[in-house]
N, CA, C and O of each residue as an XYZ file, in Angstrom:
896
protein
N      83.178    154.131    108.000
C      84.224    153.912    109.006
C      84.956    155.214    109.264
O      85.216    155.887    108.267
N      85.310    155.649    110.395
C      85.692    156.916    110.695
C      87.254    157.030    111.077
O      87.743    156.036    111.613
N      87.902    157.903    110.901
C      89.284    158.036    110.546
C      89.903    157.122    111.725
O      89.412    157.276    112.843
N      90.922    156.203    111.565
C      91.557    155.480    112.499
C      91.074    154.506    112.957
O      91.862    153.888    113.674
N      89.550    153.828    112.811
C      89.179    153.259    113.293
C      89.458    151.317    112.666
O      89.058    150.943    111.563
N      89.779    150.911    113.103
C      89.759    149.286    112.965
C      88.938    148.658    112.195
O      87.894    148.314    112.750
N      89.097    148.280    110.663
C      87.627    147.207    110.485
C      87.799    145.772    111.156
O      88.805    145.142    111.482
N      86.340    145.476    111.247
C      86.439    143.927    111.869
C      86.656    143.100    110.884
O      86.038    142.976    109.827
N      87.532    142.561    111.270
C      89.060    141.568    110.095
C      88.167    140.079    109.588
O      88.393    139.629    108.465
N      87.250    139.449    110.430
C      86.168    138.631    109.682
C      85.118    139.653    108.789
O      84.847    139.060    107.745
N      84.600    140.667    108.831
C      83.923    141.078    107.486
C      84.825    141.775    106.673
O      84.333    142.424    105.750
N      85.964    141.780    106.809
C      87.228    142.572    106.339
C      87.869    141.492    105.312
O      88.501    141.878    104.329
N      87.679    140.179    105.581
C      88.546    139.199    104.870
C      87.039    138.158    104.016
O      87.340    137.202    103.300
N      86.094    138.394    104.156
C      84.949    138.212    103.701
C      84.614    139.015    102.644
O      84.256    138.320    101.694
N      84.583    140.090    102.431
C      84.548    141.494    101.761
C      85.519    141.292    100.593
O      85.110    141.300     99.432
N      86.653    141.134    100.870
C      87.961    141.108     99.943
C      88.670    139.785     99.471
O      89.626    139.850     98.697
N      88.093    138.324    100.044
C      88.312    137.270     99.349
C      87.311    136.756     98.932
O      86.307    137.456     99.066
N      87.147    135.632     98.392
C      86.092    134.458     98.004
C      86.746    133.324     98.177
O      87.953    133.140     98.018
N      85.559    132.208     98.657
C      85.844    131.111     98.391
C      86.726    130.630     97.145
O      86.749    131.152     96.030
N      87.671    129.166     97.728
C      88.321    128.817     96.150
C      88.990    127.783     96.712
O      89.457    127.814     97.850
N      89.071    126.702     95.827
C      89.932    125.788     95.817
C      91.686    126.069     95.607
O      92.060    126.615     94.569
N      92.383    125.784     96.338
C      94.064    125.846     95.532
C      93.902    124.836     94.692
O      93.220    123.832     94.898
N      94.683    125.153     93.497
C      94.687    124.206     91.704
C      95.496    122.976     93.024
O      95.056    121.878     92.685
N      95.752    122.919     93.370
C      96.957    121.565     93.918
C      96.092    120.911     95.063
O      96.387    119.768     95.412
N      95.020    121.579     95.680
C      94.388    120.925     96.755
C      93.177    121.063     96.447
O      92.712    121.941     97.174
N      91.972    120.437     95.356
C      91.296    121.175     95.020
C      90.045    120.458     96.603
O      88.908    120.874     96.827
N      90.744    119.424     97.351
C      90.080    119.252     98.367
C      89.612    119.985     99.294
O      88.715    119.539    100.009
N      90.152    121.353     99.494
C      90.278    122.184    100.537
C      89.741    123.531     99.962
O      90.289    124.044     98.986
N      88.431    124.223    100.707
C      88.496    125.527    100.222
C      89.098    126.790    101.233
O      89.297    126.591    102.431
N      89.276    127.700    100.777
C      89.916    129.141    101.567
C      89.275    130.393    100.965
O      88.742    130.701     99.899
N      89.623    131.084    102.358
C      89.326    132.581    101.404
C      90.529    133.353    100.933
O      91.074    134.203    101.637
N      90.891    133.063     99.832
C      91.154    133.987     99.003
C      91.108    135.265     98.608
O      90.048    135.769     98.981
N      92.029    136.275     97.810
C      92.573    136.981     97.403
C      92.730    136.445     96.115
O      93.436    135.486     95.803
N      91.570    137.573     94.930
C      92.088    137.221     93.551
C      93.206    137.883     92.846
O      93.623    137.507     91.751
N      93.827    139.207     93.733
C      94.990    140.019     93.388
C      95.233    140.198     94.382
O      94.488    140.330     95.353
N      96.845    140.250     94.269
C      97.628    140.723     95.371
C      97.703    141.909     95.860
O      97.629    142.250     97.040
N      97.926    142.857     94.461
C      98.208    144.189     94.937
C      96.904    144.858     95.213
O      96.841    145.951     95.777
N      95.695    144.078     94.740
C      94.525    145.249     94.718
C      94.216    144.899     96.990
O      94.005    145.661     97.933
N      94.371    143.428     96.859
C      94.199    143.231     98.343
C      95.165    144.331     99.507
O      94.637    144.901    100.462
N      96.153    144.403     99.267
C      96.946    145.322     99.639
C      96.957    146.727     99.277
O      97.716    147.555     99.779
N      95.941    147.005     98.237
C      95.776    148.229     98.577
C      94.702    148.395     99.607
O      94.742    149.060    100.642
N      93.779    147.696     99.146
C      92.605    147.154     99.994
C      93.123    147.471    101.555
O      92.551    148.371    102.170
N      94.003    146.870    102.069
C      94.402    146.925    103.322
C      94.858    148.016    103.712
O      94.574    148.390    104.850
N      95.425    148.562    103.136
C      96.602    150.106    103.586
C      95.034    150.798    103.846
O      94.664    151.286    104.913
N      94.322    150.718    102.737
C      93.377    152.101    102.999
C      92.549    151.820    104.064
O      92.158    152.787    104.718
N      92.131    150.517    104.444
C      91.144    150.438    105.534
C      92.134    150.594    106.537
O      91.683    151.442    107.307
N      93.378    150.176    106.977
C      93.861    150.189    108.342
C      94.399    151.396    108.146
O      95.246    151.680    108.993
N      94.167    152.369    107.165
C      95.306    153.623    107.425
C      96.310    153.613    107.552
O      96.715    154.484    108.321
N      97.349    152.713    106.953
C      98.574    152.314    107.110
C      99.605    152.322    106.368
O      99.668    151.200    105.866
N     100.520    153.006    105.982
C     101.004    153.102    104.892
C     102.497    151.933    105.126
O     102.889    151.883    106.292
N     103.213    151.127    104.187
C     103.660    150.062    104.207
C     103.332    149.186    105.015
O     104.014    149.013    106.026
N     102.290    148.481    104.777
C     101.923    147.652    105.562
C     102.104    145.953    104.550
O     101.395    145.736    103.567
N     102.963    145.132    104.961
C     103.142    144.435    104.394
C     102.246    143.434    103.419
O     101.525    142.764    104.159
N     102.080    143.169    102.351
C     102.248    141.984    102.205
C     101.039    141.131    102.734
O     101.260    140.897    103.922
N      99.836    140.565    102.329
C      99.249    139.424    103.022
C      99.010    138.546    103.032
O      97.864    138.100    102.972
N      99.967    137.980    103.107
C     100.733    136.636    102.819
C      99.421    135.855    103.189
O      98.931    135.269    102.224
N      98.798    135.730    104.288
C      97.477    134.855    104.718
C      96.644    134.676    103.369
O      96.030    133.627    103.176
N      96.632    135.806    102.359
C      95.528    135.955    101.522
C      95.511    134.861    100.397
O      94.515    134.748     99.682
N      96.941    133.814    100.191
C      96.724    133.404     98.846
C      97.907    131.936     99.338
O      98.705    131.675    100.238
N      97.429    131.383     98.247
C      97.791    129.591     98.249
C      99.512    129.375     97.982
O      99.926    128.775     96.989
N     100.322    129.897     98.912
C     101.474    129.827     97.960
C     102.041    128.292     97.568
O     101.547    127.256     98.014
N     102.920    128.346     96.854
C     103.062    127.156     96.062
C     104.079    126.225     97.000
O     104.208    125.082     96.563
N     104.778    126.508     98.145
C     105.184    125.957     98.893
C     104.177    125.037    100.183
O     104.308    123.912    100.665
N     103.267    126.041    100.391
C     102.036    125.375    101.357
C     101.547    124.862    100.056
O     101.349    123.741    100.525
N     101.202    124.736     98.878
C     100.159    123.924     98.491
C     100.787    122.194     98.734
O     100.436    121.231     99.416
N     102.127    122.551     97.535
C     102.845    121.177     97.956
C     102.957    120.531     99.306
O     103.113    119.312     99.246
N     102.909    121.115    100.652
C     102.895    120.518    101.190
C     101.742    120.116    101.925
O     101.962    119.045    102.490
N     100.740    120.506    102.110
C      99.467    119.814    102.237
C      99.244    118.801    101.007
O      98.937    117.678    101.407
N      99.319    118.916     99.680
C      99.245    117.921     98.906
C     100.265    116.837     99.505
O      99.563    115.826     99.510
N     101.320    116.526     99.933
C     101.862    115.660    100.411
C     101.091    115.053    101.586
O     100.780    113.862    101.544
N     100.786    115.789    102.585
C     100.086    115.779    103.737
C      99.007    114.767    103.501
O      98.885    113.838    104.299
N      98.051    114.900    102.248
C      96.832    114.268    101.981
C      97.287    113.081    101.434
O      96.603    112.100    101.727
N      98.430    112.854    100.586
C      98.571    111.714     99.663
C      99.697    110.639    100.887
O      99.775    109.422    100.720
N     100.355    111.258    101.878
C     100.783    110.347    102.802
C     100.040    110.476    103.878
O     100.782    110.650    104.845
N      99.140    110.474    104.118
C      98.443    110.397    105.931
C      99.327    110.075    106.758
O      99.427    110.968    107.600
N     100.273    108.942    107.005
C     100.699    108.703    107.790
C     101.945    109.751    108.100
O     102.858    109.125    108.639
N     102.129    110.559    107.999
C     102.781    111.746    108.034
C     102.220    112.627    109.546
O     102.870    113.414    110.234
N     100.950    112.204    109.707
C      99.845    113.281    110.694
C      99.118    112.586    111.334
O      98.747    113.093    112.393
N      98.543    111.030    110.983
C      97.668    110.886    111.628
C      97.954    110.041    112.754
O      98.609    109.000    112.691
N      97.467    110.503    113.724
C      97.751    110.090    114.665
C      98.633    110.786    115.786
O      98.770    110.316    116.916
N      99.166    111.860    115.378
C     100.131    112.712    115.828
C      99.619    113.911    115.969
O      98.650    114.292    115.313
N     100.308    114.718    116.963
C     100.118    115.862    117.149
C     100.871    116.936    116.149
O     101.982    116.507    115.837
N     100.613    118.017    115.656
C     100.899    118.696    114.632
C     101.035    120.348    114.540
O     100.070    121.108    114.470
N     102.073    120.646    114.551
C     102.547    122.348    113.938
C     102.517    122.326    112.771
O     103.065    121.510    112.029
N     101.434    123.830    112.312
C     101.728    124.383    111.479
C     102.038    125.675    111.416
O     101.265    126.602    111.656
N     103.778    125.802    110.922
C     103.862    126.918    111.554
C     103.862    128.048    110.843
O     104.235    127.733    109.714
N     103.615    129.351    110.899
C     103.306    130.473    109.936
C     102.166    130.377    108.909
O     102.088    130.887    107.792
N     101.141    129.446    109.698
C     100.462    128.681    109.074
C      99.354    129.461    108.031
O      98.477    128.728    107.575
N      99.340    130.560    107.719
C      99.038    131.756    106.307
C      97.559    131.661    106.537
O      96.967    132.210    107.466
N      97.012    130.905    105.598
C      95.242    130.816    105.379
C      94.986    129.536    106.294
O      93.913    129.441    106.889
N      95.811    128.707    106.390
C      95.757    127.030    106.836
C      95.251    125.876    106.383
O      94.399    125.081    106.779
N      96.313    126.006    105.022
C      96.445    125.268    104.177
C      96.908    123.566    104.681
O      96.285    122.504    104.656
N      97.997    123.860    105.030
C      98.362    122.780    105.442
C      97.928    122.186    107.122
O      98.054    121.024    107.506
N      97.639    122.824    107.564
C      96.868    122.744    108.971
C      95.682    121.944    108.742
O      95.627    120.771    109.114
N      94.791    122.494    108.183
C      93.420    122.075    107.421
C      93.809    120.586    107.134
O      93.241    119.693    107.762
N      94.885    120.265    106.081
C      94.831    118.803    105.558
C      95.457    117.931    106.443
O      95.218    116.730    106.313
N      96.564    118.483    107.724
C      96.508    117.991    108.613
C      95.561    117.460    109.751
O      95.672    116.380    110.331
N      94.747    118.289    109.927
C      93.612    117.738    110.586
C      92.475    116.883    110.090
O      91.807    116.205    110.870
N      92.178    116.928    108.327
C      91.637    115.986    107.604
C      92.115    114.543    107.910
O      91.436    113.576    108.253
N      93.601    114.647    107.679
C      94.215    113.120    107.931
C      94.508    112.144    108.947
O      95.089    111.062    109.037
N      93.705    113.175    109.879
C      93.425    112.060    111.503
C      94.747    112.565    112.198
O      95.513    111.694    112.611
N      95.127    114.048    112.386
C      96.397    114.749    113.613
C      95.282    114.773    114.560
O      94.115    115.135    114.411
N      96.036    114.211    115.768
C      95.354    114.242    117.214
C      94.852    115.554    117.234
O      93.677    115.850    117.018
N      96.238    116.740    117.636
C      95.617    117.951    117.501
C      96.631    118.520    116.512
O      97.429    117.859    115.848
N      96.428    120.305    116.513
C      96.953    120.881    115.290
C      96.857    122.146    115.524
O      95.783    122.674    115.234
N      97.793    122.872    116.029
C      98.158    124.146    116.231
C      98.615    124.992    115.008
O      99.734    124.726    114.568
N      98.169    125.605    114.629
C      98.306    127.052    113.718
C      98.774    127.993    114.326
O      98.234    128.627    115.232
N     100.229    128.206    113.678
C     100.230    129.811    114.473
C     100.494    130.814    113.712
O     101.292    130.451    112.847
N     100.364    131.320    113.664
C     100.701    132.995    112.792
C     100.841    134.799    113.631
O     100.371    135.431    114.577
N     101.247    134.863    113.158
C     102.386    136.607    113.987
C     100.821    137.621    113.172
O     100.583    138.644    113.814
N     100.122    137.458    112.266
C      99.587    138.227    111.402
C      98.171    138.194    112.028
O      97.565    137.124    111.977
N      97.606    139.230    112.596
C      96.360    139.542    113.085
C      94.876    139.042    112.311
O      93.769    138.686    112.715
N      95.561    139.244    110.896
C      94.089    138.715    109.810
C      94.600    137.365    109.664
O      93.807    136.548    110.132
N      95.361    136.991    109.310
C      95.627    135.378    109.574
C      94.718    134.532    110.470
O      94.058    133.559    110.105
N      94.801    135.153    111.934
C      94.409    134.559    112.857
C      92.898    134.564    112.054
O      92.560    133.659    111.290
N      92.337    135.355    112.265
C      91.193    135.264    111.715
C      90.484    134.512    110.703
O      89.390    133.952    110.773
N      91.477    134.620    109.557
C      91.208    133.804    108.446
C      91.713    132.160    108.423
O      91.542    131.237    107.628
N      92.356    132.291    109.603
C      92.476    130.595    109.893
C      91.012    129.963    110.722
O      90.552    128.827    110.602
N      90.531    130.986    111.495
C      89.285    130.174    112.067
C      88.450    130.470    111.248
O      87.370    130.015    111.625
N      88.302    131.345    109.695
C      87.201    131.430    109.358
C      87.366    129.909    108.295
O      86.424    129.128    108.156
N      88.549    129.737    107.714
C      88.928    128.487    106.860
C      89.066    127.109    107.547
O      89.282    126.122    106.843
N      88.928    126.971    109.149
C      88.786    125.632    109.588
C      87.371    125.456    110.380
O      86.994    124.630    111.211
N      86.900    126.308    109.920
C      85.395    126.326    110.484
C      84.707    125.440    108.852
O      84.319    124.273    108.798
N      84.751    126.604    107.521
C      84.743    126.528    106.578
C      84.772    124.581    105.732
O      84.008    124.019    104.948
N      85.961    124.177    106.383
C      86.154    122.959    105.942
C      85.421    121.905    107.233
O      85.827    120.763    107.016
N      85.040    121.914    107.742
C      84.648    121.081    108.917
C      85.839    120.676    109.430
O      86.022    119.486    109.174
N      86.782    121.202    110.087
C      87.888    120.454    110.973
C      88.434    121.234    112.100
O      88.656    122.391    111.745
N      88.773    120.972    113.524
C      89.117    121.439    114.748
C      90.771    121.876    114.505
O      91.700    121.076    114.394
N      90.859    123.299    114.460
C      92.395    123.635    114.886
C      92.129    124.192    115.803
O      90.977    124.488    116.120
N      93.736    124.618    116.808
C      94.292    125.343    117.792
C      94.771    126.428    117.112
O      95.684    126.171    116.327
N      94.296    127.955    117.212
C      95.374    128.800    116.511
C      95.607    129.292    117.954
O      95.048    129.180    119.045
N      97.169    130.149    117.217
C      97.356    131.067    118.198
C      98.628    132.099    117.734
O      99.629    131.625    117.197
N      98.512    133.310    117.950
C      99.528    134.568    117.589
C     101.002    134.164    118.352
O     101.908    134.953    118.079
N     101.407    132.931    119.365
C     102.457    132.851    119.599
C     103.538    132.836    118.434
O     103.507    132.293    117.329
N     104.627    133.715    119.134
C     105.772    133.867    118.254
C     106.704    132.497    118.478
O     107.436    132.522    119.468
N     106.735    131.244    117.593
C     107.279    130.355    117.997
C     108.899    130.259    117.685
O     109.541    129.340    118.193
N     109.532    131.220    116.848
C     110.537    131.528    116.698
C     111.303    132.431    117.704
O     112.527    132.554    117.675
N     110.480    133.058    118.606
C     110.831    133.327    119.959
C     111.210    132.682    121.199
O     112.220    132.598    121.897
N     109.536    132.087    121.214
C     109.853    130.938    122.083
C     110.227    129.334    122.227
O     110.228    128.493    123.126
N     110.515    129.393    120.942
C     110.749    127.433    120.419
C     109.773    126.837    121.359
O     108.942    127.249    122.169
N     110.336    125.370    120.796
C     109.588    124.361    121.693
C     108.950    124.577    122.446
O     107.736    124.568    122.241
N     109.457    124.858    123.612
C     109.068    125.229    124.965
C     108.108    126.037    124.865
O     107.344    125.953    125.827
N     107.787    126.877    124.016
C     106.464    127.857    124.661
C     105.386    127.128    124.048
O     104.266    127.636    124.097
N     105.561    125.892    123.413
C     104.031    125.684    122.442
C     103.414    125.023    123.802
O     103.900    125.024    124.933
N     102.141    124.435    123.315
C     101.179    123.749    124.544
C     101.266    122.358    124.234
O     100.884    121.461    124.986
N     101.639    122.244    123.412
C     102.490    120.608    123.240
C     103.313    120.408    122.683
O     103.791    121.271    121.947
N     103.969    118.867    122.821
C     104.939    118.715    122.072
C     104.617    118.020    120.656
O     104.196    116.866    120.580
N     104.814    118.690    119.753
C     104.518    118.106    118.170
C     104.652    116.622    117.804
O     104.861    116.130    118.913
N     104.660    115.722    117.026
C     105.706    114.972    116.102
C     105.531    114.874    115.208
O     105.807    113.833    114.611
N     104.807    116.229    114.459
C     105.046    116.727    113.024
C     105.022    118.416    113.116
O     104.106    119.151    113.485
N     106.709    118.825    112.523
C     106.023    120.106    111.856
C     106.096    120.217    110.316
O     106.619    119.478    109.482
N     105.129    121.838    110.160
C     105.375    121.837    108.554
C     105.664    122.987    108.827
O     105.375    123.738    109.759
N     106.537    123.111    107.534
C     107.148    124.352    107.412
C     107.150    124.734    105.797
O     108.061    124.506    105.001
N     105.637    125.499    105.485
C     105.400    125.878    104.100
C     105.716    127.107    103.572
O     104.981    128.030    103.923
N     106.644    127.366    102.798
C     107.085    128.349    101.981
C     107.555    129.398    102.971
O     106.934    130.454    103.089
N     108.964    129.049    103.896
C     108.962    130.413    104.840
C     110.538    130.727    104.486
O     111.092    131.689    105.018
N     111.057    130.091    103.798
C     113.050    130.509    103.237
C     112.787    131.982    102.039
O     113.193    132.113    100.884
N     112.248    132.587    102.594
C     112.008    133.598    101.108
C     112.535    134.897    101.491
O     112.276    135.922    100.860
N     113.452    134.847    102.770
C     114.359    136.243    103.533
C     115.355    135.776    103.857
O     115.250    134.599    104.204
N     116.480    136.262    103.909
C     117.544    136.005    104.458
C     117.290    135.657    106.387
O     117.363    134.558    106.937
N     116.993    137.002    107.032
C     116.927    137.261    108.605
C     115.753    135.814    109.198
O     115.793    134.986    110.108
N     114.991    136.082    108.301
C     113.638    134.886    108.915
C     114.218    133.164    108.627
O     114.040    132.211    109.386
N     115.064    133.162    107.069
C     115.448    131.619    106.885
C     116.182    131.450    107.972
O     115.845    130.492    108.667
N     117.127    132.113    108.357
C     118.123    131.153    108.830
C     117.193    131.125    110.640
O     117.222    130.046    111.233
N     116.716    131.910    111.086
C     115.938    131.560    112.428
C     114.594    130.455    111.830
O     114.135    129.676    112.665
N     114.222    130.439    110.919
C     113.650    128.961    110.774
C     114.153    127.871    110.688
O     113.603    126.794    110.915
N     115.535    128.114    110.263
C     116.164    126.805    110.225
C     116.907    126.232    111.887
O     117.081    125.138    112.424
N     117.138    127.452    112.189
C     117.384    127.329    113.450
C     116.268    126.330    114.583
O     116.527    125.413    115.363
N     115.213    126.893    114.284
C     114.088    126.373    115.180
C     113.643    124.729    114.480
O     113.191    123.831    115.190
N     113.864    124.595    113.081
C     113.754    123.190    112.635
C     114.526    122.125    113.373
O     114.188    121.187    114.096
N     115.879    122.672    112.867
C     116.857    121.937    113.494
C     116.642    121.290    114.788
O     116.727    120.111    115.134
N     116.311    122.464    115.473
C     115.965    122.167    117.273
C     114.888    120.969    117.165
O     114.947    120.044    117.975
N     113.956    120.994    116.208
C     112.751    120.127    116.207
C     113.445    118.768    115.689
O     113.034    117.816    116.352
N     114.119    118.500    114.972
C     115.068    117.440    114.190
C     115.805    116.990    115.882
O     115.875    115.832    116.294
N     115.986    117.453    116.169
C     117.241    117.510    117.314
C     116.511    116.562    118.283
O     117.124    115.594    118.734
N     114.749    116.882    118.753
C     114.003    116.296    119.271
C     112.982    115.167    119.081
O     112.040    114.794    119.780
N     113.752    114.504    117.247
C     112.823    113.334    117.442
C     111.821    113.809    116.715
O     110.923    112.969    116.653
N     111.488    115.136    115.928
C     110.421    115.421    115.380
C     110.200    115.702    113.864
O     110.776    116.667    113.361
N     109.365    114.878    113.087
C     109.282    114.844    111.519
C     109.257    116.360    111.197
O     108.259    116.913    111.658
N     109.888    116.962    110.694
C     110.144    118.320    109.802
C     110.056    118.256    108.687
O     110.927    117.838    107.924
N     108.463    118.860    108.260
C     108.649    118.598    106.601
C     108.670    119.773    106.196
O     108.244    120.638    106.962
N     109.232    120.203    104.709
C     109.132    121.886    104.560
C     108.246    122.119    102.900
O     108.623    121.243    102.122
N     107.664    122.655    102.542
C     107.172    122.704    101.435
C     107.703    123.806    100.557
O     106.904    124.711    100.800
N     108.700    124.353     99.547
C     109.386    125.255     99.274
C     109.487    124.996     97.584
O     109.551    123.839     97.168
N     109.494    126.018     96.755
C     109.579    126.348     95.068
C     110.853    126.744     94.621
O     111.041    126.899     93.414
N     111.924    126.961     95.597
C     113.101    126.863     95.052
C     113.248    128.299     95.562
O     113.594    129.139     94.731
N     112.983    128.771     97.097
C     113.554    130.192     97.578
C     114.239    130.023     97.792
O     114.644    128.977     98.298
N     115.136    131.538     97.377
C     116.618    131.996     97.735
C     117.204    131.488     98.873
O     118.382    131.138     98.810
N     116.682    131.403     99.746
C     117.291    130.839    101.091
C     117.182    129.550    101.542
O     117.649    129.267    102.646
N     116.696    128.811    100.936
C     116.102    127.530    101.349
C     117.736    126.572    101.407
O     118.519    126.297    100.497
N     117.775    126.240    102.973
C     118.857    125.665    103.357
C     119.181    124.050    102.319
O     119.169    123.055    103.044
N     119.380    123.816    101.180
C     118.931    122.225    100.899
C     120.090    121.632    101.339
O     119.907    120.594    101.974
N     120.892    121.881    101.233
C     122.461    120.964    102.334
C     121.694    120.208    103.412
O     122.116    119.091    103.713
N     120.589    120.702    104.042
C     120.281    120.595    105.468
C     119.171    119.297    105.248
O     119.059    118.475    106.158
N     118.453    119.176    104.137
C     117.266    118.405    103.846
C     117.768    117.392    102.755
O     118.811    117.268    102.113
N     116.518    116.693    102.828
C     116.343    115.336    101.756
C     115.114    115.844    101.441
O     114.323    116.449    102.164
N     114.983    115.341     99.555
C     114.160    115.776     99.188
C     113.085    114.300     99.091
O     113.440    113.148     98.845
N     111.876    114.747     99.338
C     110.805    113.442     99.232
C     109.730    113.634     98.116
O     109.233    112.570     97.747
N     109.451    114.306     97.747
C     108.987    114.088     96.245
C     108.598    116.183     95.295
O     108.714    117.353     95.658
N     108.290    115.677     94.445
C     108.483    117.257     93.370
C     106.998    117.548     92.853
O     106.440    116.700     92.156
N     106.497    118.475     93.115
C     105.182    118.467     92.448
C     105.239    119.429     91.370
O     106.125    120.246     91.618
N     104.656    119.666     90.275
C     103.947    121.176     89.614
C     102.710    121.933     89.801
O     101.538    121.642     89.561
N     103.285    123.020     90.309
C     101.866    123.484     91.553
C     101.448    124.526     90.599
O     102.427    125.220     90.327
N     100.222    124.973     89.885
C     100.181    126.047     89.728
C      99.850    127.304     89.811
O      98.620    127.262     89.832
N     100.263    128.719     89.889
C      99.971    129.484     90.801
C      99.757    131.029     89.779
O      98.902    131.055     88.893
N     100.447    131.955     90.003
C      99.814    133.172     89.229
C     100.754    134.134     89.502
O     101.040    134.407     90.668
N     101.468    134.893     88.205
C     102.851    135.483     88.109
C     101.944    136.890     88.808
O     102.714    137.781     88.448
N     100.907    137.561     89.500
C     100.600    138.088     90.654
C     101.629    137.735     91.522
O     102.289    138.699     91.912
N     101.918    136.800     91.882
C     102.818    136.330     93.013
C     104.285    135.856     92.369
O     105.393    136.196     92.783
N     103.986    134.973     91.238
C     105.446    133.936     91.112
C     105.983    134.712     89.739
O     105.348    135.579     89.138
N     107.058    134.295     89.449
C     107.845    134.573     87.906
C     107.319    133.578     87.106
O     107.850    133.617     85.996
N     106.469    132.676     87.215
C     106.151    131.583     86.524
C     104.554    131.043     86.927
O     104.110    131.180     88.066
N     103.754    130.396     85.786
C     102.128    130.017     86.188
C     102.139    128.607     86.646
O     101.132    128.153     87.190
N     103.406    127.731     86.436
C     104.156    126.661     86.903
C     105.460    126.599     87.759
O     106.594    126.748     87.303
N     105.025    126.273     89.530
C     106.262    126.168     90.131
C     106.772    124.521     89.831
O     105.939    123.618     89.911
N     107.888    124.297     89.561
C     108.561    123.154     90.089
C     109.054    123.077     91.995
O     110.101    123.577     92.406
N     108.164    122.442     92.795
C     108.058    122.595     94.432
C     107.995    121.450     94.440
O     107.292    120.690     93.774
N     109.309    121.115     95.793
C     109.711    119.953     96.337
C     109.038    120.404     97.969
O     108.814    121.501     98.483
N     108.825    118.729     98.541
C     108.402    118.644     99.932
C     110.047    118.016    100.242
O     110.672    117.404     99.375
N     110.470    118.233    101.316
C     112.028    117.935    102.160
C     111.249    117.660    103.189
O     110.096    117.980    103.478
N     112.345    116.792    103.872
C     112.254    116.855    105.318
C     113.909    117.163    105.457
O     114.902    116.869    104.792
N     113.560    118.165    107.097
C     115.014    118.873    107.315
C     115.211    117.167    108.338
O     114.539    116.307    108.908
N     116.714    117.569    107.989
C     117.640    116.845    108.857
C     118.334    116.916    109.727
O     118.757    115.975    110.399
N     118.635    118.405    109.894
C     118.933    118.822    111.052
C     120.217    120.018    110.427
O     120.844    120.720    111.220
């Protein structure tokens, strides 16, 4: 590959994950990231990029696991309904949304390999998503191509600047009549004044990522 040049992000995310079950969904496979930091170095050096965040798409966090595990053990949560998943990472919870009979099921993600690794993981599982790079925290409601009556919102309170514009855009969805579920391990920002909690799982995950090889992660639905 020659200086500056782009790798193609399907043999790019092929190359640097493997197949794998999440310990909490062992229904669902993804491509994976067996280290964080080696993936991220991985990345800086192929895109030539120096701080380049984070790839969050690459790994099962313990907030999306819980909430696709909810997703699968209540169906009636999705099926039948149309469905956001939003910041939707590898498409974790997208995936088990569309398992459980969601009419349709939009994925969206801001992250270029995301996109990618969401059609390579709903191809992967046999199930039809919608992705798309819309910024839905930009455009709320109004810019999606439908109107939801489920979103999920897995593991995204983990910033100050991003929680409170997610909560913002929940709310709006609460506001409209629409099930808001959030899947979260107890981040710093996670509004809980705002939610009811609907059940607690032990997800387990890998101090690579967490302070602990056991999260205690609740599924909420916001209330507005």
């Amino acid at each position: 590959m020659s200086a500056g040049e782009i790798p193609d992000k399907g043999d790019f995310i092929r190359a640097n994950t493997r197949l794998q079950s999440p310990p909490h969904v062992p229904e669902i496979s993804l491509h994976l990231a067996d280290e964080a930091m080696d993936l991220w170095k991985l990345t800086e050096d192929e895109l030539e990029t120096l701080g380049l965040p984070l790839p969050f798409w690459a790994f099962a966090w313990a907030g999306g696991q819980a909430l696709a595990r909810y997703v699968l053990d209540h169906p009636e949560t999705v099926a039948g309904r149309p469905v956001l998943a939003f910041a939707a990472g590898a498409g974790l919870e997208a995936i088990a949304a569309a398992k459980m009979g969601a009419t349709r099921v939009l994925a969206t993600e801001i992250d270029p390999f995301a996109l990618v690794a969401l059609e390579l993981n709903a191809g992967m599982n046999g199930v039809s998503i919608e992705i798309s790079g819309l910024d839905v925290l930009e455009g709320g409601l109004a810019a999606l191509p439908f109107r939801p009556e489920t979103v999920l919102l897995g593991d995204v309170f983990f910033e100050r600047p991003l929680a409170d514009r997610v909560a913002a855009f929940a709310a709006s969805c609460v506001d409209e009549g629409i099930l808001t579920l959030v899947g979260d391990p107890g981040r710093s920002y996670l509004p809980k004044n705002r939610m009811e909690s609907l059940t607690e799982y032990r997800v387990p995950t890998t101090r690579a990522l967490e302070d602990a090889e056991i999260k205690k992660t609740r599924v909420w639905r916001f209330l507005g």
